[in-house]
TORPA-4810 file (N, C-alpha, C, O; in nm, 3 decimals):
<nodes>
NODE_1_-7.656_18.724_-24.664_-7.608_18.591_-24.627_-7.596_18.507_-24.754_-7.700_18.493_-24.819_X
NODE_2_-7.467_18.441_-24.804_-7.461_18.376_-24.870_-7.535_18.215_-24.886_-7.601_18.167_-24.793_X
NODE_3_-7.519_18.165_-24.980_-7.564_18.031_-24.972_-7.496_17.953_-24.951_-7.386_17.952_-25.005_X
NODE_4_-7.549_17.816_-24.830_-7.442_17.740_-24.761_-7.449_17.645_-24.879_-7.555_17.616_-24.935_X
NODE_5_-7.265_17.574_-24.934_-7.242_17.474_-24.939_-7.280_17.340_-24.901_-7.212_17.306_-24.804_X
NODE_6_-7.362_17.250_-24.937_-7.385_17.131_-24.859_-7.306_16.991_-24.892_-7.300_16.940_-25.003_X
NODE_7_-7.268_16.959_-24.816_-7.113_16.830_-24.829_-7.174_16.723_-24.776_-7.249_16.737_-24.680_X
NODE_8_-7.144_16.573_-24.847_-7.149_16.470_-24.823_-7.081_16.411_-24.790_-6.971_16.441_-24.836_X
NODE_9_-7.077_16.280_-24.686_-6.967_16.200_-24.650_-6.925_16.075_-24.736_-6.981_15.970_-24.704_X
NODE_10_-6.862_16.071_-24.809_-6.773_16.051_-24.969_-6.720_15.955_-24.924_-6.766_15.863_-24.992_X
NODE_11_-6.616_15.890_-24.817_-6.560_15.758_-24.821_-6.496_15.778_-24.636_-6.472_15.869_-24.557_X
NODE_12_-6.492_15.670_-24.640_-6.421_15.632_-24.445_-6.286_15.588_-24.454_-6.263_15.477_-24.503_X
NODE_13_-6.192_15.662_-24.411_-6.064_15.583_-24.398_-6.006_15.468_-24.260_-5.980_15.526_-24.155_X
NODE_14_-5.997_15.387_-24.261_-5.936_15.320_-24.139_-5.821_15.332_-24.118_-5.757_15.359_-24.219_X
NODE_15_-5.753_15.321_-24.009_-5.595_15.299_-23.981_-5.594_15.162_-23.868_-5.666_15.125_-23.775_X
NODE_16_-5.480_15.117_-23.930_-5.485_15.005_-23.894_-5.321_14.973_-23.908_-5.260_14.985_-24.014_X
NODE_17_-5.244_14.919_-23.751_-5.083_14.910_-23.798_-5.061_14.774_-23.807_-4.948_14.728_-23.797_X
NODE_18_-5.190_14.686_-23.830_-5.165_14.555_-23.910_-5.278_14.553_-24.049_-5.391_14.505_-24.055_X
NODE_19_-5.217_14.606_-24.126_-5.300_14.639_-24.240_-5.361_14.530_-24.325_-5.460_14.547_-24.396_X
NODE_20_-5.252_14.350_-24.307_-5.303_14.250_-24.364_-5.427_14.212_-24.280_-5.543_14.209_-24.319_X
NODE_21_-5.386_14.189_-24.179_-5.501_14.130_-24.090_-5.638_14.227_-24.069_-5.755_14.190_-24.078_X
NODE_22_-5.594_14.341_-24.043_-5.770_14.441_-24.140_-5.828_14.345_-24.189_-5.916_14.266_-24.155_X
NODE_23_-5.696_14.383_-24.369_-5.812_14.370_-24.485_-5.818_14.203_-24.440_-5.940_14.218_-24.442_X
NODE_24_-5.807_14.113_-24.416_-5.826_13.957_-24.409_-6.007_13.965_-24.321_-6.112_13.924_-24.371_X
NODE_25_-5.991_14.025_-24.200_-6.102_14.036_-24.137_-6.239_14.103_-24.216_-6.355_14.064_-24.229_X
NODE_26_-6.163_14.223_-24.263_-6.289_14.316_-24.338_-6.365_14.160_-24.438_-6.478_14.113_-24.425_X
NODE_27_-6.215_14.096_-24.563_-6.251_14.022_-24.659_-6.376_13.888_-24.568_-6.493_13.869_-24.598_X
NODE_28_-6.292_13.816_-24.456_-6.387_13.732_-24.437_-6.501_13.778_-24.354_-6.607_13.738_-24.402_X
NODE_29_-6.518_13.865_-24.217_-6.629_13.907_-24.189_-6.779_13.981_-24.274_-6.897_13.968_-24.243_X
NODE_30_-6.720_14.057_-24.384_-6.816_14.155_-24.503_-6.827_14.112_-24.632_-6.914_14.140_-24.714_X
NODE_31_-6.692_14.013_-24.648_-6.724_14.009_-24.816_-6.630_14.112_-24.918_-6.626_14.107_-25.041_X
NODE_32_-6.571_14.187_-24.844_-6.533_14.331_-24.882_-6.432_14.301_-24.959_-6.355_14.228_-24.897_X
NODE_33_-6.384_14.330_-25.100_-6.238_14.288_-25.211_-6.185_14.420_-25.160_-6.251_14.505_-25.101_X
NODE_34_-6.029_14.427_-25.198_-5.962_14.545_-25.195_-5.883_14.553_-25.316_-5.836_14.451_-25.367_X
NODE_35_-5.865_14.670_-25.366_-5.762_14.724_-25.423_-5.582_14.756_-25.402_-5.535_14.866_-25.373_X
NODE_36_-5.552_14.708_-25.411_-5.399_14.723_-25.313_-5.296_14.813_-25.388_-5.254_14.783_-25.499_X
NODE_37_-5.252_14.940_-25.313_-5.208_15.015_-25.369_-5.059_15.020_-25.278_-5.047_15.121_-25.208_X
NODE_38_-4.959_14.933_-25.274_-4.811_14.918_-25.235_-4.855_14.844_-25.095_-4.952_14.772_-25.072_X
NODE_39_-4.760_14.881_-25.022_-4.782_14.825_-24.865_-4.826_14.905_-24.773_-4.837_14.880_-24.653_X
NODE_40_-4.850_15.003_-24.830_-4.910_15.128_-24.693_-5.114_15.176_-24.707_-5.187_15.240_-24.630_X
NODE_41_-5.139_15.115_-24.825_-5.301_15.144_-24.858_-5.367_15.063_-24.930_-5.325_15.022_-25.038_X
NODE_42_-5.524_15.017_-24.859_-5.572_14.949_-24.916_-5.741_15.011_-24.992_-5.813_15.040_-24.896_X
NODE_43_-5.796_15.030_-25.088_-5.896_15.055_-25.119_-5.988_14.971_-25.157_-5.989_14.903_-25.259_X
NODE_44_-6.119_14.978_-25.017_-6.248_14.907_-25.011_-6.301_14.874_-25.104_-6.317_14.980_-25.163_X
NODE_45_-6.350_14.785_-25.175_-6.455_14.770_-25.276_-6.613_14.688_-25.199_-6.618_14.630_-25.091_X
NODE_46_-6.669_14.698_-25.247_-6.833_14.647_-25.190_-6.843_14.694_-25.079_-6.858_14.602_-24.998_X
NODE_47_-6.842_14.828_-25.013_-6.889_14.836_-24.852_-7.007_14.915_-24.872_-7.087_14.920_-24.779_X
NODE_48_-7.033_14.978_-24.977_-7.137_15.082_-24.978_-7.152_15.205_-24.963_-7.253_15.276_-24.968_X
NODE_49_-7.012_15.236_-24.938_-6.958_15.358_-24.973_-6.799_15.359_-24.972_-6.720_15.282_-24.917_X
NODE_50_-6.774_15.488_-25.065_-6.614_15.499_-25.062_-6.559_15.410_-24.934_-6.619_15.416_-24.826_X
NODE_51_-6.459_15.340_-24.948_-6.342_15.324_-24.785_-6.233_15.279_-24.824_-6.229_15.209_-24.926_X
NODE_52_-6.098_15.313_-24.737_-5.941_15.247_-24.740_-5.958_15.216_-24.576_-6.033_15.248_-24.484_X
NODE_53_-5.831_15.130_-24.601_-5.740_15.099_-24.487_-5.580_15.165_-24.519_-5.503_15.114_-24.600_X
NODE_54_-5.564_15.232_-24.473_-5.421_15.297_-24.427_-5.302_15.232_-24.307_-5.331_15.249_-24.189_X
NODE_55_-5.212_15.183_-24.329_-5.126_15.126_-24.219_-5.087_15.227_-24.219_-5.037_15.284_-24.315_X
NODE_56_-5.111_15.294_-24.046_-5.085_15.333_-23.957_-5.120_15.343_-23.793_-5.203_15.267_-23.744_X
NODE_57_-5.073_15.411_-23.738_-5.113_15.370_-23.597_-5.290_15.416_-23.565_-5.354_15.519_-23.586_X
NODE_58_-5.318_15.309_-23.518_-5.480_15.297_-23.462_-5.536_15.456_-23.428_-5.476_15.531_-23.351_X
NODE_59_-5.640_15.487_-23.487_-5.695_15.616_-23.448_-5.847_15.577_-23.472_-5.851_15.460_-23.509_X
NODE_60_-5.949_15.623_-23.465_-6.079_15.644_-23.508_-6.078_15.659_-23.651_-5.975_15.700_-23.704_X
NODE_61_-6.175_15.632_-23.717_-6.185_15.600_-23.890_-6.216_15.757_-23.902_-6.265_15.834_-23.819_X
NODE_62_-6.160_15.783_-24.069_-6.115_15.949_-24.070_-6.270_15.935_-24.154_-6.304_15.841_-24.226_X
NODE_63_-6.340_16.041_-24.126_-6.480_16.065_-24.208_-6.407_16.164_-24.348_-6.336_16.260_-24.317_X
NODE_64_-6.427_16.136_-24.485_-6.355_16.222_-24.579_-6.501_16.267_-24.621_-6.590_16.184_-24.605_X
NODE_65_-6.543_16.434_-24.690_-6.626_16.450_-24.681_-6.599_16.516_-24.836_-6.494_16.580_-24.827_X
NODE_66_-6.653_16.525_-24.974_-6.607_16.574_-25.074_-6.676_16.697_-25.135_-6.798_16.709_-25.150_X
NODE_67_-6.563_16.800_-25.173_-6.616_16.901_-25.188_-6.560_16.967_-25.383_-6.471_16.925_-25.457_X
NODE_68_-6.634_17.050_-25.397_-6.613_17.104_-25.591_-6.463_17.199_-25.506_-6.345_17.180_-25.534_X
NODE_69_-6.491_17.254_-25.449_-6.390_17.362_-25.450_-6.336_17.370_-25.325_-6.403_17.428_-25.240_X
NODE_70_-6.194_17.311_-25.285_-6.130_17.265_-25.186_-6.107_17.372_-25.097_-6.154_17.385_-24.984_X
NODE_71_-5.986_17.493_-25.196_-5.965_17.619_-25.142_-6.094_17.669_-25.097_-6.059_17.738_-25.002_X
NODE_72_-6.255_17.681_-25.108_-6.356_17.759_-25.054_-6.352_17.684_-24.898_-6.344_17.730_-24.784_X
NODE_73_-6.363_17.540_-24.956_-6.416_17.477_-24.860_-6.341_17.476_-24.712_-6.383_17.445_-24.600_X
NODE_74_-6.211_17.521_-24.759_-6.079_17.546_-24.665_-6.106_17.645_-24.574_-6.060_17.642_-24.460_X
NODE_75_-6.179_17.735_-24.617_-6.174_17.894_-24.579_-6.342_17.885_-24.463_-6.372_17.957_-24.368_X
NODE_76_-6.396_17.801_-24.506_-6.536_17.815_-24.500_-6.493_17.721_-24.317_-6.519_17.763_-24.204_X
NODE_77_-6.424_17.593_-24.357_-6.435_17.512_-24.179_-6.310_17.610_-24.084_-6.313_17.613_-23.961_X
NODE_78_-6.226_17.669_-24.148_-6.154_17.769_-24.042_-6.267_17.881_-23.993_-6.282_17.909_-23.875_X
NODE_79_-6.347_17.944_-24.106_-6.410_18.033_-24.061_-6.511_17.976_-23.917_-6.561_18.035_-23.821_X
NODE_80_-6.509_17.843_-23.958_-6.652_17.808_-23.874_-6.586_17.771_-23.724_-6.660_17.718_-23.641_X
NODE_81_-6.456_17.796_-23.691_-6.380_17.717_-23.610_-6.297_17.590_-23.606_-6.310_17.513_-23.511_X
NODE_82_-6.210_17.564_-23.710_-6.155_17.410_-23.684_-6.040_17.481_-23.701_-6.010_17.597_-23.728_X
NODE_83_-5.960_17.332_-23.665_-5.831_17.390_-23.629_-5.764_17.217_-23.744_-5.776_17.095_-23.740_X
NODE_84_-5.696_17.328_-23.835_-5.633_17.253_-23.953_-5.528_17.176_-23.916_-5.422_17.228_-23.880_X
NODE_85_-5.546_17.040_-23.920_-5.417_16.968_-23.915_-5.351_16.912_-24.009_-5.255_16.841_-23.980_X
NODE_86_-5.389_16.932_-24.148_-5.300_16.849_-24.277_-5.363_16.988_-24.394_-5.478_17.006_-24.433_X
NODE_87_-5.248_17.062_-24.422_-5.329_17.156_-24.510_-5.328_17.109_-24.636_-5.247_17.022_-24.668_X
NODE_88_-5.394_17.145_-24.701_-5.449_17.087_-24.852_-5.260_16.994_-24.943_-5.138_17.009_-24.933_X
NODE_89_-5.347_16.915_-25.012_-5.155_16.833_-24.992_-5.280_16.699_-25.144_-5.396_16.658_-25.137_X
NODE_90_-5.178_16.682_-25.242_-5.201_16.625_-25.354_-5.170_16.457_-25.316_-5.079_16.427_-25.239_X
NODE_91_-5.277_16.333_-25.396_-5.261_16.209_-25.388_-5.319_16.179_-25.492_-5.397_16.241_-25.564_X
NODE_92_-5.266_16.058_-25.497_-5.298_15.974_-25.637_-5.482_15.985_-25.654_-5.553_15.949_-25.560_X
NODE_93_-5.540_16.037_-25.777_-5.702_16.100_-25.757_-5.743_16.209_-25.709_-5.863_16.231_-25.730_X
NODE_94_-5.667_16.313_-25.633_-5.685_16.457_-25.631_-5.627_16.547_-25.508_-5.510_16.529_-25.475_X
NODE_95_-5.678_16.610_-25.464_-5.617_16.663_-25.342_-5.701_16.683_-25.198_-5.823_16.674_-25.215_X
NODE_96_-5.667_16.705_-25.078_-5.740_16.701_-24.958_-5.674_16.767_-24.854_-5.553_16.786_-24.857_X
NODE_97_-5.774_16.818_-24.727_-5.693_16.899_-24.637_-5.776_16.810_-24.498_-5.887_16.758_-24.505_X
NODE_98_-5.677_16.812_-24.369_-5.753_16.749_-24.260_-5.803_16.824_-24.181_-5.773_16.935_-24.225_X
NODE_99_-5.883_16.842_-24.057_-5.922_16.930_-23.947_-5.959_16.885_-23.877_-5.974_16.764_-23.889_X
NODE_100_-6.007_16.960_-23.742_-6.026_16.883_-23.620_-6.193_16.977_-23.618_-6.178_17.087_-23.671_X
NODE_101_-6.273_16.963_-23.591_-6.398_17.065_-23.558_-6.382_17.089_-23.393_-6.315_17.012_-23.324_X
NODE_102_-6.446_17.193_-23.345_-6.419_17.221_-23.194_-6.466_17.121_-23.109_-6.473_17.159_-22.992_X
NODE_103_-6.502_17.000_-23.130_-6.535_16.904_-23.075_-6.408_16.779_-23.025_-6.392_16.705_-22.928_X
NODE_104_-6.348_16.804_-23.134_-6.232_16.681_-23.122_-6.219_16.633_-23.283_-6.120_16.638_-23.355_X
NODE_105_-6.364_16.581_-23.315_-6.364_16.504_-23.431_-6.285_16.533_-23.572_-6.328_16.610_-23.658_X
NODE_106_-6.111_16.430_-23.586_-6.116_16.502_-23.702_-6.169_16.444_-23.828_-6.209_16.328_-23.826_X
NODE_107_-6.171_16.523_-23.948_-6.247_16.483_-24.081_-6.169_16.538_-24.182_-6.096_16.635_-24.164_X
NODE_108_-6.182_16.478_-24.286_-6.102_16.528_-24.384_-6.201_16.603_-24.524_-6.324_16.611_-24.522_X
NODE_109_-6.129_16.642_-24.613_-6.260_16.697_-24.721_-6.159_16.706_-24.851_-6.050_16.762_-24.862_X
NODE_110_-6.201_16.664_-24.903_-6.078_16.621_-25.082_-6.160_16.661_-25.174_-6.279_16.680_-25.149_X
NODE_111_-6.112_16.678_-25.282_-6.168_16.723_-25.419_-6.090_16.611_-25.526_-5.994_16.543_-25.490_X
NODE_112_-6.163_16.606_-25.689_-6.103_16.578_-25.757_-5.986_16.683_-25.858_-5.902_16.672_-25.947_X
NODE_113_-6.039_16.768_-25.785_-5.953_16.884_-25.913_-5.822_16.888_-25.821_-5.796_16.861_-25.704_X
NODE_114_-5.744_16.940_-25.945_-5.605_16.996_-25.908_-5.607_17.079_-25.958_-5.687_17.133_-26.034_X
NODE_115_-5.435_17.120_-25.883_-5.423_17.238_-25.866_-5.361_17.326_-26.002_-5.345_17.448_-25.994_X
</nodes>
């Protein structure tokens, strides 16, 4: 038996298809500054861990979970049962793949390396 990998939960994404009024709420309810990266993403500052806001349509906040080696880590949540919905795919800071676990929940898992 090999040795398990152990992964942390690295940053929360929101979706949100009014992305000003988010970040306005996040800013006056938390305190929270953002980073503004065009009109489609916003990146959290002061929440206490990694977070964006993404304009798009309303879903549950994506848990991103970060891993050294993407391709293992790829091989390792199919093996365990998930069912891949965004396969590994490059963004500004590195690359990431999405999945669903047999539960429903999906999560994402990114690296800084490229490819």
């Amino acid at each position: 038996m090999t040795e398990q990998q152990k992964i942390g939960i690295n940053y929360v994404e929101f979706a949100s298809p009014e992305l000003k009024k988010t970040q306005a709420f996040f800013a006056k309810a938390f305190g929270w500054e953002f980073i503004n990266y065009g009109d489609q993403y916003r990146d959290v500052q002061g929440a206490g861990i990694g977070a964006g806001i993404e304009r798009a349509d309303l879903r549950a906040p994506l848990v991103v979970l970060e891993a050294d080696d993407l391709e293992a880590m790829l091989g390792v949540v199919k093996d365990a049962g998930a069912e891949i919905t965004q396969e590994i795919f490059e963004f500004p800071g590195g690359r990431r793949f999405q999945f669903k676990e047999p539960g429903g929940n999906e999560i994402a898992v990114w690296s800084q390396q490229k490819s």
